[in-house]
RODO-2510 file (C-alpha; in nm, 4 decimals, decimal comma):
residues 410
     n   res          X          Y          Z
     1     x    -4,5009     7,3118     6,3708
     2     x    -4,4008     7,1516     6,6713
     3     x    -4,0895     6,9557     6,6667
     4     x    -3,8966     6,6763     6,9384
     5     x    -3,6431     6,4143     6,9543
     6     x    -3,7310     6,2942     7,3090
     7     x    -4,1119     6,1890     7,3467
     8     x    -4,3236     5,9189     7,4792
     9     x    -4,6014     5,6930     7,2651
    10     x    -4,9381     5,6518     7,5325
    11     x    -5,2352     5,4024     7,4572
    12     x    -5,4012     5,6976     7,5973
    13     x    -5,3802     6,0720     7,5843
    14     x    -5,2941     6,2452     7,8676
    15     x    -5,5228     6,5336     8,0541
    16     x    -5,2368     6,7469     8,0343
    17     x    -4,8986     6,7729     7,9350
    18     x    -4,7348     6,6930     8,2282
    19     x    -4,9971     6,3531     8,2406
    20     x    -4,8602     6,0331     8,1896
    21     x    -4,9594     5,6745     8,3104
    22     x    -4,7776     5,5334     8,6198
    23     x    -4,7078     5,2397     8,4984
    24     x    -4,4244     5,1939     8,3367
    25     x    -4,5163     4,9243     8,0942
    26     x    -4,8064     5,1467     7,9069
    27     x    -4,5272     5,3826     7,7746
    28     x    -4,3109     5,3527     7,5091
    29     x    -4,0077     5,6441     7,4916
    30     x    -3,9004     5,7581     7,1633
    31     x    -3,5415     5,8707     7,1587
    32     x    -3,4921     6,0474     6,7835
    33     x    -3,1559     6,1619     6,6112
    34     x    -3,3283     6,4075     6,3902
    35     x    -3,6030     6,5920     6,5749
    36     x    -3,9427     6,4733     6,4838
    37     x    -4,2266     6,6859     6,2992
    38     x    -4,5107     6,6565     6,5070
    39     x    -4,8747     6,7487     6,4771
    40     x    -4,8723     6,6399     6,1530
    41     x    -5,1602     6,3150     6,2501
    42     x    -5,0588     5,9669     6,2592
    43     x    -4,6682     5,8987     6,2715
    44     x    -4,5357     5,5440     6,2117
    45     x    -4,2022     5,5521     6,3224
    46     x    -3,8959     5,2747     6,2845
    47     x    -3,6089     5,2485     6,4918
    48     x    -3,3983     5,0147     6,7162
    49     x    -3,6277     4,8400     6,9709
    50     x    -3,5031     4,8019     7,3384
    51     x    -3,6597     4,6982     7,6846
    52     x    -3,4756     4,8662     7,9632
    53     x    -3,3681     4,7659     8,3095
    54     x    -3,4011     5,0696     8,4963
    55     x    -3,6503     4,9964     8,7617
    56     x    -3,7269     5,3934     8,7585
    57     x    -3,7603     5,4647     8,4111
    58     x    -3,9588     5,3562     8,1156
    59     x    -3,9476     4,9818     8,0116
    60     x    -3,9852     5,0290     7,6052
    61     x    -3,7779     5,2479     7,4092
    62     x    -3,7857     5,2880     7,0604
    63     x    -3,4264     5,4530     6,9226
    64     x    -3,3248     5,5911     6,6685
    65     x    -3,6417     5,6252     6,5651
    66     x    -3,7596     5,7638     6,2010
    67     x    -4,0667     5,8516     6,0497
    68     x    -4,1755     5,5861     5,8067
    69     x    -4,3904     5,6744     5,5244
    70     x    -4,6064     5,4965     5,2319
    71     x    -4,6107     5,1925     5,4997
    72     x    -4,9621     5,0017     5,5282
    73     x    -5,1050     4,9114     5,8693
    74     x    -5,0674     4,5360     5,7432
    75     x    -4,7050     4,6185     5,6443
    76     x    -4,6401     4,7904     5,9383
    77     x    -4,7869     4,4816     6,1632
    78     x    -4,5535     4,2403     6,0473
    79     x    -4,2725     4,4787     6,0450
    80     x    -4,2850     4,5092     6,3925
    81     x    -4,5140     4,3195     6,5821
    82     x    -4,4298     4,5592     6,8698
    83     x    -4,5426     4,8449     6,7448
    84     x    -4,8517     4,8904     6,9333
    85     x    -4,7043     4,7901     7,2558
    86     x    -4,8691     5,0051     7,4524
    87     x    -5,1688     4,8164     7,3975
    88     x    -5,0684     4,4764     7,4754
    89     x    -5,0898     4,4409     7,8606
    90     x    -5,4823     4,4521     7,7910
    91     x    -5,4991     4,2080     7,5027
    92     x    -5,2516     3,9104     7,5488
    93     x    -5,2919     3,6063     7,7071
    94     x    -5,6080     3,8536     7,8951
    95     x    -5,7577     3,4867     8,0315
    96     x    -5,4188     3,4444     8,2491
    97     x    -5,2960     3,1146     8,1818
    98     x    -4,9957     3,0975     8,0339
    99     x    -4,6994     2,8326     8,1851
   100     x    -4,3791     2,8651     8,2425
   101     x    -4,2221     2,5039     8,2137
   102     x    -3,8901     2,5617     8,3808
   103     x    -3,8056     2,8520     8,6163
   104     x    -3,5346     2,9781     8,9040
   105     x    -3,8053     3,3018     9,0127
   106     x    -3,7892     3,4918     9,3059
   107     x    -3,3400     3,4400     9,3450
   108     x    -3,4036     3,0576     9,4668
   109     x    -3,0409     2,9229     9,3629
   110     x    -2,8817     3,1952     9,5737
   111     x    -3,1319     3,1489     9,8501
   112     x    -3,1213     2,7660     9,8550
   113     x    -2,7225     2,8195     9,9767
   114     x    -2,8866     3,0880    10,2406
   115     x    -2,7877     3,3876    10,0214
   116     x    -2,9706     3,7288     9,9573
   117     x    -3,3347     3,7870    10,0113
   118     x    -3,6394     3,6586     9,7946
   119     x    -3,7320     3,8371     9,4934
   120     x    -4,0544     3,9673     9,3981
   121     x    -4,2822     3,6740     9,1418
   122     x    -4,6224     3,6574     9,2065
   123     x    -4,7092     4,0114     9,1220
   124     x    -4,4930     4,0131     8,7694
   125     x    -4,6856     3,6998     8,7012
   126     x    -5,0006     3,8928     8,7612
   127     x    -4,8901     4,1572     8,4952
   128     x    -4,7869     3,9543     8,2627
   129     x    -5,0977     3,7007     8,2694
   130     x    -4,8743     3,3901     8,3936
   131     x    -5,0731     3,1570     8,6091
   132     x    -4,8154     2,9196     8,7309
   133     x    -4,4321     2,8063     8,7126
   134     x    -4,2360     2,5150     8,7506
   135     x    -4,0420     2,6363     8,9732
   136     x    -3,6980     2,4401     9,0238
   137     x    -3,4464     2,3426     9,3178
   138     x    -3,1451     2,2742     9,1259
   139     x    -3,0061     1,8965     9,3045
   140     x    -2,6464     1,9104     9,1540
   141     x    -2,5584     2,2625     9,2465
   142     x    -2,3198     2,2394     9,5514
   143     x    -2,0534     2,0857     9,3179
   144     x    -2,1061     2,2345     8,9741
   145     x    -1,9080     2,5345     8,8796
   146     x    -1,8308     2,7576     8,5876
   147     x    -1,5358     2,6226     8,4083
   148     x    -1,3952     2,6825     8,0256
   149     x    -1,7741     2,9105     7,9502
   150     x    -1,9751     2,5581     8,0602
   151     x    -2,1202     2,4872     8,3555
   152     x    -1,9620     2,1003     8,4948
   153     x    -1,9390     1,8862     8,7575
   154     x    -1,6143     1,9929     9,0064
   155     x    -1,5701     1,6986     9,2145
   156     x    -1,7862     1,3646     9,3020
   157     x    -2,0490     1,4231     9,5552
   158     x    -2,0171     1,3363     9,9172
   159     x    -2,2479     1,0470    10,0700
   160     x    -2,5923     1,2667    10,1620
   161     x    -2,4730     1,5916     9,9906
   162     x    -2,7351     1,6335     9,7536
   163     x    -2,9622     1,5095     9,9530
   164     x    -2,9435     1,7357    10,2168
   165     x    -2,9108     2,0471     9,9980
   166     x    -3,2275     1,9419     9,7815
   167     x    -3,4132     1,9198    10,1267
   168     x    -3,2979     2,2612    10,2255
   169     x    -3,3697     2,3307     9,8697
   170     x    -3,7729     2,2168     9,9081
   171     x    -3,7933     2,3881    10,2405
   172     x    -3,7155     2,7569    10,0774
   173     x    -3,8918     2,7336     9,7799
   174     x    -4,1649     2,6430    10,0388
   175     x    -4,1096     2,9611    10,1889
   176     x    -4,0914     3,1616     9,9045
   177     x    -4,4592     3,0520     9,8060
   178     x    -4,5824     3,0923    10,1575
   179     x    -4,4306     3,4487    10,1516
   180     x    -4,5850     3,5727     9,8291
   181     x    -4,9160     3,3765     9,8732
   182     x    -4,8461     3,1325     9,6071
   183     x    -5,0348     2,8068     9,6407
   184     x    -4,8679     2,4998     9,5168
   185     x    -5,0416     2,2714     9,2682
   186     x    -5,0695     1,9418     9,3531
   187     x    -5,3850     1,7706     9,0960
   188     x    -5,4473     1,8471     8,7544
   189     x    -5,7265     1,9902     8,9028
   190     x    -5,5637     2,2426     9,0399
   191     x    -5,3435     2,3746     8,7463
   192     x    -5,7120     2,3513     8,5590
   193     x    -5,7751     2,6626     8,7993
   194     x    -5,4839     2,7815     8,7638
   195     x    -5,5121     3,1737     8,6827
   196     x    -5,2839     3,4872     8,6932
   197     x    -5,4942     3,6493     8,9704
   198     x    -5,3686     3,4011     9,2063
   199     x    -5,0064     3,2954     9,0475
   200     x    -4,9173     2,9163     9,1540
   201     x    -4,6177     2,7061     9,1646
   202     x    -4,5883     2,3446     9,0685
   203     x    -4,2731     2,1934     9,2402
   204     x    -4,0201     2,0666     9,0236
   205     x    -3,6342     1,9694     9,0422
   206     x    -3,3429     2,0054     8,7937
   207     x    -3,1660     1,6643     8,8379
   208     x    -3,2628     1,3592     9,0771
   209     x    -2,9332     1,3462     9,2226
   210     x    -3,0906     1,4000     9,5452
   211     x    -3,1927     1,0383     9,4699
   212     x    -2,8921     0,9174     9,4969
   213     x    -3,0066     0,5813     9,3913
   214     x    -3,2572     0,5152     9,6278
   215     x    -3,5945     0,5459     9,4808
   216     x    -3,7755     0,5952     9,8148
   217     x    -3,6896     0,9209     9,8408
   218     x    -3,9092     0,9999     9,5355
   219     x    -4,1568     0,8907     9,7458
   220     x    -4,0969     1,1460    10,0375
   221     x    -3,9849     1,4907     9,7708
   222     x    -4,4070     1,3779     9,6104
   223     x    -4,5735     1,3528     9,9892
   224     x    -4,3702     1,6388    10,1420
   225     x    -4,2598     1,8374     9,9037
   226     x    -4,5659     1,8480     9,6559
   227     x    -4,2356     1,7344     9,3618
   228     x    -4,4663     1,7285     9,0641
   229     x    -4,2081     1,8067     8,7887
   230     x    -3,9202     1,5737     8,7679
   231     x    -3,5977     1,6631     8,5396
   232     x    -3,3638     1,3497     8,5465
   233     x    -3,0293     1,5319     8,4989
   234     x    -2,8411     1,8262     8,5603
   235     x    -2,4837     1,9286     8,5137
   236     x    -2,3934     1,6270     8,6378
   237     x    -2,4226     1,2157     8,4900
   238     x    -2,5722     1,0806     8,7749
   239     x    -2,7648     0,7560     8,8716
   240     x    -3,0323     0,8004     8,6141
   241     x    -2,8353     0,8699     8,2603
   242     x    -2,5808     1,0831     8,0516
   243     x    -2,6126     1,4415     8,0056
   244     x    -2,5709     1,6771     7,6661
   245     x    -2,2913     1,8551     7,8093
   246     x    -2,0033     1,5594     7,9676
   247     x    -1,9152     1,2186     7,7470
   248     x    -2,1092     0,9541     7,7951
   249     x    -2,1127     0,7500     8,0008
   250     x    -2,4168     0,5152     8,0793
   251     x    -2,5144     0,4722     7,6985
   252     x    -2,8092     0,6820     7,7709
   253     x    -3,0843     0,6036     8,0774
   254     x    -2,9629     0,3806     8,3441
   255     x    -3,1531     0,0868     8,4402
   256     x    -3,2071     0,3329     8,7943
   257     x    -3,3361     0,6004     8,5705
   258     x    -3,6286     0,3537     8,4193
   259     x    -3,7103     0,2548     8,7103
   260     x    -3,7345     0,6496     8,8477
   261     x    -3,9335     0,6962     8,5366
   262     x    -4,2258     0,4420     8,5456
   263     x    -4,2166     0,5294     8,9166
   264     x    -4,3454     0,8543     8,8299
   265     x    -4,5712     0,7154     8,5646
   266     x    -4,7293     0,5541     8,8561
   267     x    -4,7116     0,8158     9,1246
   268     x    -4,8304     1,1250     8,9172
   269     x    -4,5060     1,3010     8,8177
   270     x    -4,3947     1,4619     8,5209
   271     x    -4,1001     1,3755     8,3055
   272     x    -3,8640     1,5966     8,2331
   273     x    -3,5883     1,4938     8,0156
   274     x    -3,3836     1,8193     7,9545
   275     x    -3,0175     1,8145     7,9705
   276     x    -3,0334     1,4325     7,8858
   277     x    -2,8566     1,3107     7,5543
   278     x    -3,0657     1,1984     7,2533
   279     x    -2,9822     0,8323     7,3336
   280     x    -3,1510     0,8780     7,6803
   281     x    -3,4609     1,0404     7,5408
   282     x    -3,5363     0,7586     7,3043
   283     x    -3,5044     0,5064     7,6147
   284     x    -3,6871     0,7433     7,7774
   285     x    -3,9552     0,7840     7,5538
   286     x    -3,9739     0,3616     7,4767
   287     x    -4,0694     0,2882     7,8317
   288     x    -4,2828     0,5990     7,9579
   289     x    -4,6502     0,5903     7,9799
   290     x    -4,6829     0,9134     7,9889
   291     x    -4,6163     1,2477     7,7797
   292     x    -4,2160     1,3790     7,8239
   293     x    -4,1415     1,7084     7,8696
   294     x    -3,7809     1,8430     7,7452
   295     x    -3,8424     2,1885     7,9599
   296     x    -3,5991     2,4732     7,8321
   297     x    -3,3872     2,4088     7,5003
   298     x    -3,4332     2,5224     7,0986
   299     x    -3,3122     2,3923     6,7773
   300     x    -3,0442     2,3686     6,5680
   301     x    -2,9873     2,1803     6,2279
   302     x    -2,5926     2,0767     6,3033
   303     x    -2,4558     1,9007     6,5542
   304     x    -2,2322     2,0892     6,7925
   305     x    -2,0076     1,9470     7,1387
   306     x    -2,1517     2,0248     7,4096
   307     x    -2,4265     2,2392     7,3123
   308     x    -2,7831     2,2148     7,5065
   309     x    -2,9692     2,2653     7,2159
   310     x    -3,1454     1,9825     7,0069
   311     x    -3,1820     1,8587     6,6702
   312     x    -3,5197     1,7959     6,5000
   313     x    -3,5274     1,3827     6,5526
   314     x    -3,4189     1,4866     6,9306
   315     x    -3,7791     1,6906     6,9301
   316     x    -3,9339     1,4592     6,7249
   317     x    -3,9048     1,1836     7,0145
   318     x    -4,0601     1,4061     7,2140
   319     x    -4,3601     1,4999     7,0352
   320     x    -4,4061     1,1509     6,9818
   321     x    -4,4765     1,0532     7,3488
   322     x    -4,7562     1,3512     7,3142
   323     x    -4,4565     1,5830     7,4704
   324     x    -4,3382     1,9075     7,4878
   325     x    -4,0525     2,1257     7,4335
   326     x    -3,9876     2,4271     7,6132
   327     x    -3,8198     2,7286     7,4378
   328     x    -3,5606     2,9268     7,6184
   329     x    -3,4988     3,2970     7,5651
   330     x    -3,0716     3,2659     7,5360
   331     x    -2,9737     3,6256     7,3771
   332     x    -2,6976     3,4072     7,1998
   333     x    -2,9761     3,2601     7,0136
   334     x    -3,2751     3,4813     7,0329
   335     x    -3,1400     3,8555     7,1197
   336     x    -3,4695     3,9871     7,1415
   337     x    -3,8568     3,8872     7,1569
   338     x    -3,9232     3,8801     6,8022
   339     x    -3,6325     3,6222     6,7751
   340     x    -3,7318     3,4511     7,0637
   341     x    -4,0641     3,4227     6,8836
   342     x    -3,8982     3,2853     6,5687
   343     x    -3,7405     3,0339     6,7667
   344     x    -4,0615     2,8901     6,8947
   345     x    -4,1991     2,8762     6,5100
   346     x    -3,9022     2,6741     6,4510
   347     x    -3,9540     2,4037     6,7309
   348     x    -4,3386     2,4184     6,6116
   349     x    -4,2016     2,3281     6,2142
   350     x    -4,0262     2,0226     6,3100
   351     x    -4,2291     1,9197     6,6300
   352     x    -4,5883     2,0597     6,5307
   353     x    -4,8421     2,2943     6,7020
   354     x    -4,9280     2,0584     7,0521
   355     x    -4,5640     2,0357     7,1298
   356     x    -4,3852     2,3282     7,2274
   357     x    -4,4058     2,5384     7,5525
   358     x    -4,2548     2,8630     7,7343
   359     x    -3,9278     2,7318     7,9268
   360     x    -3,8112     3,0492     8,0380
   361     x    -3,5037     2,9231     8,2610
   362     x    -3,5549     3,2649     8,4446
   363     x    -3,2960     3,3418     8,7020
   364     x    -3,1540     3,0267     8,5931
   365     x    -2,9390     3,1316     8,2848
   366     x    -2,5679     3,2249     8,2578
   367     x    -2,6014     3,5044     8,0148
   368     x    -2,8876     3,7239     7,9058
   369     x    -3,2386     3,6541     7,8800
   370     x    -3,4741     3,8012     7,5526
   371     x    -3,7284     3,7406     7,8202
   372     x    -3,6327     3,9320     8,1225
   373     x    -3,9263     3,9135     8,3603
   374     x    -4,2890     3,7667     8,3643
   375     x    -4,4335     4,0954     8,3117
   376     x    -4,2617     4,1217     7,9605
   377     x    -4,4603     3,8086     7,8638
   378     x    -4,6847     4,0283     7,6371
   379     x    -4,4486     4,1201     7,4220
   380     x    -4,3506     3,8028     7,3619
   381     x    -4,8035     3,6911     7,3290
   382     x    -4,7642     3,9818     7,0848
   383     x    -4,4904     3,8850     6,8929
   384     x    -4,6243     3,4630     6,8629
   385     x    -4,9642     3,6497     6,7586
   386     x    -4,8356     3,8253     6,4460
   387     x    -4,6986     3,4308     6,3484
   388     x    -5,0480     3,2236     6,5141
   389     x    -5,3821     3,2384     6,5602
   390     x    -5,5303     3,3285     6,9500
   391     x    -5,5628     3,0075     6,9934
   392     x    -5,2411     2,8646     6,8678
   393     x    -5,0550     3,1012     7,0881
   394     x    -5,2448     2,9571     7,3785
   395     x    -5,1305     2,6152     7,3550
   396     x    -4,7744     2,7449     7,3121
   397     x    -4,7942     2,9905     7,6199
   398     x    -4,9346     2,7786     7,8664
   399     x    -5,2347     2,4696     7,7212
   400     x    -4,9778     2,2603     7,5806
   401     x    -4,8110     2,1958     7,9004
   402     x    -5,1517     2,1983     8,0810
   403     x    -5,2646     1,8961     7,8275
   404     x    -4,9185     1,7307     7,9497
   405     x    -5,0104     1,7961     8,3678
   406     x    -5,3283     1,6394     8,2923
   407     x    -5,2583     1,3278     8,1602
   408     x    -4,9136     1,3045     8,3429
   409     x    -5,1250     1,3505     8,7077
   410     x    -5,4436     1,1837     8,5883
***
């Protein structure tokens, strides 16, 4: 009887021996301690789960792995939603819609300071059935910097700073869609089309300190920028309000920042109120008309300093505008895809089924990411699917957010 400790797992069976599929994320290599008895009909196997970064080997890996016996197919579902990974690029979000609420794709941070080359986005959003990001500028970055494990302000701003870099900001996110062939989305109507095929971006900005109090410029980042995503604060307390991460110091929203608000009511912008403190949400969310959006976050039941995550009446105030919360994939919180999955069945306990989104932060995070690339998103369909119905996991990957566009743009 044949035996092996190195093999892969195919949706398909090769011709031959030496047949396997090019690509890389219909494969799932088994690495075994114990050689495995083969030939023997259907294995289940258990191990250690891992997705790998080597851009010339297989993605999935399955270590350690074991045969499992006496385990049902129902059993063995909700052990491991991943199981049958192979399989998944075909079946998950197959209509191509799913969101992304808050992203850095395609190395824009670095680029926006002239740094490194673009990265490749629109064809891992084709793979992985994601029709269009939020893609962020980040408005406070010239002056925040890594200090004490947290990310704050280093110094005040000079007169036109953040202006200038937003702008220069705009224009290379600009080119990044023009290079890729990514149109930008600029009426609901146009995120209604929205599909993988043809991967879109909706322009959006971490922090109106670009701003800089004058609310004109909102004006000119909507008409020549095609801004349709609008998060209030950064890193940094700034015109608009006070931030999870420094002490307070405006009490909450600013008078400017309710004004920058219903201005976007008006205009056809959406509200983003990530990184604000509870105190400016609930201002926030007494004088919108409109749904808010609290883009990439998750929850916790204690209060800790500093931290950017949110307590249940902190997502509550969201829902209750008609909202959303996006769930990021922080490895501190959610080291793999079936956590990160957990995480979003958390948010959807306290804040219910309409209110929670995909806020991926990609590119954008300090650490690690459970989510490493658009073209993983299946997993992570596969992995909400063992906890919701199809249909559930649609409005969490994508028509919750689409529900918010719509009303927020008219």
């Amino acid at each position: 009887m044949p035996t092996a400790d190195h093999l892969l797992l195919m949706a398909e069976p090769g011709c031959c021996a030496g047949c396997v599929p090019a690509n890389r994320l219909a494969v799932v290599e088994v690495f075994a301690d114990q050689p495995l008895k083969l030939g023997i009909g259907q294995l289940r196997l258990t191990g250690t789960w891992r997705v790998s970064s080597d851009p010339d080997g297989w993605r999935y890996q399955l270590h350690g792995a074991e045969v499992k016996r006496g385990l049902s197919r129902r059993a063995l579902m909700a052990a491991s939603p991943l199981f049958c990974l192979p399989a998944i690029p075909a079946m998950a979000q197959a209509d191509g819609t799913a969101v992304d609420i808050h992203s850095h794709a395609g190395n824009l941070i670095p680029m926006s300071f002239g740094r490194g080359s673009f990265a490749a986005v629109a064809e891992p959003m084709r793979q992985g059935g994601v029709s269009a990001i939020c893609l962020a500028v980040v408005s406070d970055s010239p002056i925040i910097k890594l200090t004490d494990g947290r990310l704050r302000p280093s110094r005040d701003p000079r007169p036109g700073e953040l202006y200038d870099h937003t702008m220069r900001s705009f224009e290379k996110l600009h080119a990044l869609a023009g290079a890729q062939g990514m149109p930008l989305l600029k009426t609901s109507a146009d995120l209604r089309g929205a599909r993988s095929g043809t991967p879109s971006i909706i322009v959006s900005s971490e922090g109106a300190d670009f701003l800089e109090g004058r609310i004109e410029r909102l004006n000119e980042a909507y008409q020549r920028w095609a801004l349709r995503h609008l998060q209030l604060t950064h890193y940094r307390p700034n015109e608009l309000g006070d931030i999870q991460t420094e002490p307070s110091v405006h009490g909450g929203l600013t008078a400017f920042g309710v004004e920058v608000i219903r201005r976007c009511n008006q205009m056809g912008i959406v509200v983003d109120v990530a990184h604000g403190t509870y105190e400016l949400v609930k201002k926030a969310a007494s004088v919108t008309t409109k749904p808010l959006v609290l883009s990439h976050t998750s929850l916790t039941d204690r209060p800790v300093a500093w931290t950017r995550r949110i307590l249940p009446d902190h997502a509550r105030a969201i829902a209750a505008t008609g909202g959303v919360i996006g769930i990021w994939p922080v490895t501190a919180y959610f080291p793999n895809v079936v956590a990160y999955a957990d995480g979003f069945a958390r948010m959807v306990d306290v804040a219910g089924i309409d209110h929670v989104g995909l806020g991926t932060d990609l590119l954008g995070l300090v650490g690690a990411s459970a989510l490493v690339n658009y073209n993983d998103l299946p997993q992570l369909a596969a992995a909400l699917r063992s906890k919701f119905s199809p249909e559930e996991t649609a409005k969490l990957l994508g028509g919750n957010y689409r529900r918010v566009f719509q009303a927020s743009l008219g």
